[in-house]
N, C-alpha and C positions, 0 to 999 in steps of 0.2 A: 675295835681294839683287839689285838691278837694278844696274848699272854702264853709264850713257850712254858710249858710245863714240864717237858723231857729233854734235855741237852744231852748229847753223845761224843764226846773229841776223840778222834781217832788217829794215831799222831801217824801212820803210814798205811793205813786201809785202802785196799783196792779192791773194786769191784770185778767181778768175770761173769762172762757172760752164760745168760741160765738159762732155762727154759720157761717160758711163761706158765707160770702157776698162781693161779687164785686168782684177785681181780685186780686188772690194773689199772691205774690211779689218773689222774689226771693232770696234767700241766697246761698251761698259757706261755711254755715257753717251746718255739720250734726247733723241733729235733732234738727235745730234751731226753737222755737216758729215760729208758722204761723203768719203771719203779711199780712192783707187784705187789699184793697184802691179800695174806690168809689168814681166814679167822673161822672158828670151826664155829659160835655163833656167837652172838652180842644180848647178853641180857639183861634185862633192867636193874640197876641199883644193885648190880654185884661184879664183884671185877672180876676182867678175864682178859687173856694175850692175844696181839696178833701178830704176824709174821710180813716183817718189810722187807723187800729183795730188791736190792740194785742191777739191772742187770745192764751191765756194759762195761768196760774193762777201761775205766776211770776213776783215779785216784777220790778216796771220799774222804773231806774234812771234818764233816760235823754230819750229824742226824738229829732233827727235832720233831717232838711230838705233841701234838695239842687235837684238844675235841673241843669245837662250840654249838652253841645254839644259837645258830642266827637269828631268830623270830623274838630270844629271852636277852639275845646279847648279851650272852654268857658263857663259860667254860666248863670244863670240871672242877670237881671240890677237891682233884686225893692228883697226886704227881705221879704220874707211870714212870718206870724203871726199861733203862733201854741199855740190850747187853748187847755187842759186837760176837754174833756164833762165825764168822770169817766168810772167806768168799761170796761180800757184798750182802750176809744174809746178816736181820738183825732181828731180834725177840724182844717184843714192850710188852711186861707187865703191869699188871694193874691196874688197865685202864678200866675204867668205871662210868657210865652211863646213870648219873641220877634218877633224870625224870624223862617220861616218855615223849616223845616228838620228833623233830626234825633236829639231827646233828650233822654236824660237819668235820670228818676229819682231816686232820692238816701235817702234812707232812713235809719239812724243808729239809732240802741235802746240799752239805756243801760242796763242789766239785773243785777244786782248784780256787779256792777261794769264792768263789761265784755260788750264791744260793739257788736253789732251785724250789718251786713250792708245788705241791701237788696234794691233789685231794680226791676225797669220796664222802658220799651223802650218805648216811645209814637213819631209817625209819625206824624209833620204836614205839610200839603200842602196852 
């Protein structure tokens, strides 16, 4: 079960195109816009931001945030906060990392109505 924790609506946001920075995400769908995330690091059981970057020069509807543990199937406990800083860049705080293991973050973008879903594995000990 996926449970969105961070909705973003962005009633005219458009994405432009960037340069790749930090790490980029992954999709299942082809030829999906690149979508990048910086994060300076992830630490246990305390909250900290990363940095989402759209980069391709397509209007962006919505931005969602969630972290799970697939092994616990489960989520976070605490909602990150997701601010539009413009030209396709977005800032989530407060994400939060409980307990050590295997996470999964998830990140959906609307494009024209059409969602996109993209991810990254983050390991904590």
């Amino acid at each position: 079960m996926i449970r969105w924790v961070a909705l973003f609506l962005i009633s005219s946001g458009m994405a432009v195109a960037c340069e790749a920075t930090g790490q980029r995400l992954s999709s299942k769908v082809l030829d999906a816009p690149e979508v990048h995330m910086v994060v300076d690091e992830v630490p246990l059981a305390q909250p900290f931001s990363i940095l989402i970057s759209v980069c391709d020069e397509i209007a962006i509807d919505t931005l969602r945030v969630d972290a799970t543990m697939p092994a616990h199937q489960h989520g976070m406990n605490y909602v990150p906060k997701v601010t539009e800083l413009g030209d396709g860049l977005f800032r989530v705080d407060d994400m939060l990392f409980h307990m050590p293991g295997l996470w999964e973050l998830q990140v959906d973008v609307g494009f024209g109505g059409e969602p996109v879903s993209y991810t990254s594995e983050v390991e904590l000990k």
